[in-house]
N, C-alpha and C positions, 0 to 999 in steps of 0.2 A: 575117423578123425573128429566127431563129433564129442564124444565120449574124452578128448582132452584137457577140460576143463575139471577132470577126476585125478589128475597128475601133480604131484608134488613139485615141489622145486628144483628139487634134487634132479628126479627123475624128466623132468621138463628141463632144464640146463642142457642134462647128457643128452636127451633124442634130439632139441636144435643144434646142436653141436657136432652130433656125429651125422647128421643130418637122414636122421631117421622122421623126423619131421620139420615141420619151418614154424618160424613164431608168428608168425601169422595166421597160420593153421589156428595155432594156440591161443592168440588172443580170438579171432575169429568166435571158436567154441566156446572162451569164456563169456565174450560179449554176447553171446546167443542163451547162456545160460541166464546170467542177468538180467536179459531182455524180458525172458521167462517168468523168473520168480520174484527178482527184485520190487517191482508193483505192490506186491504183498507184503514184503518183509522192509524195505524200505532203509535197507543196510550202507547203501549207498545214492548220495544227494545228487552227486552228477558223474556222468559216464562220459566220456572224451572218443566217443567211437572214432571219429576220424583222426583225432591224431595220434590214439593208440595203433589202427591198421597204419598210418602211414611209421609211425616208429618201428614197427613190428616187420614193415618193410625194408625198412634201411638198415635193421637187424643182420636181415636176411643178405640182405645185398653184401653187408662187413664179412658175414664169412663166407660170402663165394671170392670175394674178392682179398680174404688172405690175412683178413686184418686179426690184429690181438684183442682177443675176447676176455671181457670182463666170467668171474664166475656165476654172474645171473644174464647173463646172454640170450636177451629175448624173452625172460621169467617177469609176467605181471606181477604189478604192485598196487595196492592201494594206499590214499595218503591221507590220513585222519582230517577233519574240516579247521583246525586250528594249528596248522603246521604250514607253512609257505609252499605252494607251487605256481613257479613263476608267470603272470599273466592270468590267474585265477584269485579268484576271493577268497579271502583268509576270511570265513565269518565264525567260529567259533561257537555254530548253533545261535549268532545274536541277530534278530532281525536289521539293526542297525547297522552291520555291519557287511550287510549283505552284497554294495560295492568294495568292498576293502580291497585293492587288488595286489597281490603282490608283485612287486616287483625283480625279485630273486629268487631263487630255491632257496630252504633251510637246509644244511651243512644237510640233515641226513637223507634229504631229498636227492641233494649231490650225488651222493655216497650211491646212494643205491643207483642213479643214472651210471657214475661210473662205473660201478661194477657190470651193467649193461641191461638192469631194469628196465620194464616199461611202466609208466605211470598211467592205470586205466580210468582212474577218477577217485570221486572224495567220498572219505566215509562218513554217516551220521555222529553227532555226539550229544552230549544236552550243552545247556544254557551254560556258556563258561568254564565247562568241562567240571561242576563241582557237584554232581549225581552220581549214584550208583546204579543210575539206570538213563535210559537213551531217550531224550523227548526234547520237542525246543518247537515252538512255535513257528519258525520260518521253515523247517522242514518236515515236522511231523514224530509221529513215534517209530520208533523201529521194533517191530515185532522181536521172541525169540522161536526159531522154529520149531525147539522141540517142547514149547508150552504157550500160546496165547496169551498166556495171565501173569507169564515169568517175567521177570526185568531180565534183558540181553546182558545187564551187566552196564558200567561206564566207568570211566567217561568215553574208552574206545570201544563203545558195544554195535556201534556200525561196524566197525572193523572184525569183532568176534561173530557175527551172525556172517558175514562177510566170509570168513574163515569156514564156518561151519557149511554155508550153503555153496560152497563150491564155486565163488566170483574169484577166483584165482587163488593161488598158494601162499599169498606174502601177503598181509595188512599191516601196513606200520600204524604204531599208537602212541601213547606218551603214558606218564604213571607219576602221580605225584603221592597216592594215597592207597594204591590199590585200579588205576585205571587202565594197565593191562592182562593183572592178574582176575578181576572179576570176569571181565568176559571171557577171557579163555577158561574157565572154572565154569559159568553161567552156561556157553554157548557149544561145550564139550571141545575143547582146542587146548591148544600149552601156547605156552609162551617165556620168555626170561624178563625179568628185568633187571637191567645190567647196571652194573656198580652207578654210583653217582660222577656223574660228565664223562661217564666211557664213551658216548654219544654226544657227540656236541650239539651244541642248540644257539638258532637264531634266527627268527624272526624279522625280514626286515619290515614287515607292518608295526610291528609292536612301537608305541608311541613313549614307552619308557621300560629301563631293566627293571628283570624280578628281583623281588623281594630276599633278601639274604638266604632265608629259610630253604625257599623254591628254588632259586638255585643251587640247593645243598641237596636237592632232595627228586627234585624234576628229572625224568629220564625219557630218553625215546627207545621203541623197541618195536616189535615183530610179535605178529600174534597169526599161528598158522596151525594146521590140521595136521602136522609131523614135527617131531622134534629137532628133525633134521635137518628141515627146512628154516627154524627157528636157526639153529646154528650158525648154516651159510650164509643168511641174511643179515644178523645180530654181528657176525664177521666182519660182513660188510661195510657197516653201517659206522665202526668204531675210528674209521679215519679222521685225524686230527683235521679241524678246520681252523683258519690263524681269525674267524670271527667270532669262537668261543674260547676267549684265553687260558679257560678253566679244561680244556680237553686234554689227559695226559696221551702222550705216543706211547702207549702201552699195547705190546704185541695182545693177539687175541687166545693165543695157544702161553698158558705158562709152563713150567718143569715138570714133567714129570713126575708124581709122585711117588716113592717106591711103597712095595707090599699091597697090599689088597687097601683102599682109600674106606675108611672109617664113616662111617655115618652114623649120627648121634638122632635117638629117635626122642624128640623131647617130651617130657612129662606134661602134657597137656594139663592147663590150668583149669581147675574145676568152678571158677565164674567165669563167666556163665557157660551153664552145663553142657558139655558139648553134646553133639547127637548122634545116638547111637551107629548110626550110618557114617555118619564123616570117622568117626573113630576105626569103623572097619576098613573102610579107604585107607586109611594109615598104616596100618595093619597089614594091609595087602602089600601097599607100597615096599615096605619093607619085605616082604614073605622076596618080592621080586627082586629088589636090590641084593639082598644074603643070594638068592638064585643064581645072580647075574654077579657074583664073586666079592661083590661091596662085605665090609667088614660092618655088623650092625650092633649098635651097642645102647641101653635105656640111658639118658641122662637127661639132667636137671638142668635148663639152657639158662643161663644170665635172663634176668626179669623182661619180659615182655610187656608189664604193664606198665615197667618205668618209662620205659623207650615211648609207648604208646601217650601216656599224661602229657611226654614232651613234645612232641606232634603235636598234638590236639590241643595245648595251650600257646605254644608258640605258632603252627597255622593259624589258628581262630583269630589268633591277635593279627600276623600279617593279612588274613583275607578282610577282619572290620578294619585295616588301612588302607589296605593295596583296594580292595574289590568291591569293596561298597558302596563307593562312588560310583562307581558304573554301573553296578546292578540295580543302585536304586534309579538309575537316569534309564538304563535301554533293557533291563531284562523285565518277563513277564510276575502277574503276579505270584505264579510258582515259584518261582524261583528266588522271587524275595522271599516268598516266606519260608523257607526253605535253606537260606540264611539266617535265616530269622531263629530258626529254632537251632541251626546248628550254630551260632555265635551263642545263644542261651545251653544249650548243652557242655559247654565249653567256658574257658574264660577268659577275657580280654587281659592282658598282663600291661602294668605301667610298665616304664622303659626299664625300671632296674630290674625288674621281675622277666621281662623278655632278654638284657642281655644276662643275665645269672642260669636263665634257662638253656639260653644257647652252647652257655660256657660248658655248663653241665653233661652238654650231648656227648662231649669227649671222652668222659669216665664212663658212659654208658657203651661206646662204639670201642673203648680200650676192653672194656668185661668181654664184647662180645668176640674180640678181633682174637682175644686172648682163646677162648673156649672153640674157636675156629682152630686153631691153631695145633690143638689135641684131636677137634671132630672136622674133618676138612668141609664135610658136608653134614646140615641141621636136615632132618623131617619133621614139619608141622603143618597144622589143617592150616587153610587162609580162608576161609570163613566155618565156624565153629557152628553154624547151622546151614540146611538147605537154603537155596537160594529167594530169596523176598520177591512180592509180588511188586509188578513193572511201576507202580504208583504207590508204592506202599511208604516213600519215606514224605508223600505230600500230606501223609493222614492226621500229622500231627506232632508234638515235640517225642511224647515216650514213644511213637518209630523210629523217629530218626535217632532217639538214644538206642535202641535197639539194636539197629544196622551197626551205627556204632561200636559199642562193643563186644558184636559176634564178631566184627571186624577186625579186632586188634591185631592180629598177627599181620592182617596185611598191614595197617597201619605204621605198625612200630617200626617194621624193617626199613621202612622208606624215612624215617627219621634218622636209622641209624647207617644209612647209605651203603648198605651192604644189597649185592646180587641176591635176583630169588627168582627160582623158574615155579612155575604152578601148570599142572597136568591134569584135564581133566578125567576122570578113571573111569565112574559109574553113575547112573540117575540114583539119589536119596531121596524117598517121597516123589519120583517121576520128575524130578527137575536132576541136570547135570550136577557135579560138583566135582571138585578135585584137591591136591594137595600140595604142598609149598614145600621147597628144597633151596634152605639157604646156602649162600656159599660163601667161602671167603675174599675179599677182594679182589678185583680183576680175574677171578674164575668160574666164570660163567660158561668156559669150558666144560669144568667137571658138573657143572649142574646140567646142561647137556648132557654129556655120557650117561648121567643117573635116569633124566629124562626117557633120552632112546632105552635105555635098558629096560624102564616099566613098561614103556610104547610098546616093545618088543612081546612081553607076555601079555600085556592085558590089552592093550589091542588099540586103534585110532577109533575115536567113538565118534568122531565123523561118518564115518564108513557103517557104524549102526544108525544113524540120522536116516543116513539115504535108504538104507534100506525099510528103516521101520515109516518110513511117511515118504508121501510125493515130494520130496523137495530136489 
């Protein structure tokens, strides 16, 4: 029983359930794993030992005693540091914030309780959640384990190291730009992120609503070492809560599609030049999907760099509003400057330039819904080169322009509120990386099925983690 904290969701559901083991057992093993290697990696800021064992007890106790079991029954979770759980501090990586305490769960803390999660404790993030990499002053850096010098990824790259070193099966994170996709890419894990408000969100720390943009664009998700486990959780998690009014009651399984389901492999944009490696990843991708029965086909996707311009000038304008204020009063000098360079890489829009931009997103999210419509499912890289070192976007503005626009696929997508799952496949240049499968609204479904179906031949590159290093 030791060896449990190697067990999927999936598979850790079915054995407390048929009670081939108990969750206790399970959490027991994971907290033992943690205990282990966490010190090092630093994936996770706090552990809830005792009222994970005592939840994982009462688990136990509901199905001796006959009760209706949610489908994560006794399956650990962890909750990114800027997401509510109740009685704990919401500090979002900010030293100042470091009593914040919440007083309610966020709807998808809910969600996964009801489903019958356990919550083992909080994942790392940076300062504000607005790095591609995991660092903050009041907790430290978070290593990645399969590189020393690699950024984990961010903003949920506690949660992706987390995923990868085996602290349980389920890490929930959040994604505004790219902050569930890069770790699960960085840290060899998948992940989805699921349409805009399929997850409801709320905050009761928060001292004012986001920003029009952020809420069009902010999503909560699941970052795990199977895709399957991605699913069940991502499932879960989509239950309408009545304190996000924006959450539609949208089943999670849509119709069926008939005939073999269409995947459009997009014409990768040649600025900047993509690398020779993330293009075989692509490559593969596909070789797997036509395997596994997907219909594959080359097409030319609706402009990525439009999608991307409108992002990145309409955030920059909402973060020198919304976020400036605070970073310049409680973040470090990192991370101001770091702001600094991405409000100068970008452009601050007066009011008629931010609402004509926003107006705009429409006919960019109509091209794309339309070209969805013909290809149910896009293949594209989500970062167009190897992964960046853990400090590489503090070195200066032309980094952070860098990061930038190797970034753009992940970027754009989350402008134009569409689902994208990202899997990681193989090491390029000895860092992880993986590839992005857009989908059409609320089917987040079939970008799962595409998921497991790569999983299936090319393998859980967790399970080469463990085996290639002590972790």
């Amino acid at each position: 029983m030791d060896e449990l904290w190697r067990c999927g969701a999936v598979e850790l559901a079915a054995a407390i359930r048929s009670g081939e083991t108990t969750a206790r057992e399970a959490v027991t093993s994971i907290l033992g794993r943690i205990d282990d290697l966490n010190p090092d990696l630093n994936a996770l800021v706090a552990v809830d030992h005792d009222g994970a064992v005592a939840a994982a007890e009462r688990a136990d106790a509901a199905l001796v005693a006959g009760a209706e079991l949610g489908p994560l029954h006794g399956v650990p979770v962890t909750i990114k540091a800027n997401l509510d759980v109740a009685g704990q501090p919401t500090t979002s990586g900010v030293e100042a914030f470091a009593d914040k305490i919440a007083a309610q769960d966020a709807p998808a803390v809910r969600n996964l309780r009801h489903a019958g999660a356990i919550v083992l404790g909080r994942s790392n993030m940076p300062e504000f959640g607005i790095r591609g990499t995991t660092f903050n002053p009041l907790h430290g850096r978070t290593a990645n384990p399969w590189d020393d010098d690699a950024a984990p990824g961010g903003s949920s790259g506690g949660a992706g190291v987390a995923a990868a070193a085996g602290f349980g099966p389920l890490h929930q994170g959040s994604d505004i730009g790219g902050s569930l996709r890069f770790p699960a890419s960085a840290c060899g894990a998948v992940t989805v992120k699921p349409t805009s408000n399929r997850v409801p969100a709320f905050n009761s720390t928060s001292t004012s609503e986001r920003g029009v943009l952020s809420q069009a664009m902010s999503v909560q998700g699941i970052i795990a070492r199977e895709a399957a486990d991605v699913r069940l959780a991502t499932a879960a998690m989509i239950r309408p809560d009545p304190r996000d009014p924006n959450s539609p009651p949208v089943p999670w399984l849509g119709e069926p599609l008939r005939g073999p389901i269409t995947v459009a492999v997009a014409e990768i944009d040649p600025e900047p030049e993509p690398h020779p490696g993330i293009v075989e990843l692509i490559e593969r991708a596909a070789e797997h999907l036509a395997d596994a029965g997907h219909r594959i086909v080359r097409a030319v996707a609706p402009s990525i760099d439009d999608a991307m311009r409108g992002w990145f000038s309409a955030a920059v304008t909402e973060m020198s509003v919304g976020m400036t204020p605070a970073i310049e009063r409680f973040g470090s000098a990192d991370i101001q400057r770091f702001l600094g360079w991405t409000v100068a890489a970008g452009e601050v829009l007066d009011r008629d330039g931010y609402l004509q931009t926003l107006g705009s997103r429409t006919a960019l999210m109509r091209d794309w819904n339309l070209f969805l419509d013909e290809y149910p499912l896009v293949l594209t890289p989500f970062m167009v080169s190897p992964m960046f070192d853990w400090d590489f976007d503090t070195r200066g503005l032309d980094e952070v322009v860098h990061v930038i626009d190797r970034a753009k696929y992940a970027f754009g997508i989350n402008y134009l509120g569409l689902p994208a799952g990202v899997i990681a496949m193989d090491l390029v240049e000895e860092r992880p990386a993986g590839v992005q499968l857009v989908g059409r609204r609320y089917r987040e479904d079939l970008i799962c099925d595409a998921m497991e179906a790569i999983e299936h031949r090319n393998g859980v590159m967790a399970h080469r983690l463990w085996d290639r290093v002590a972790v």
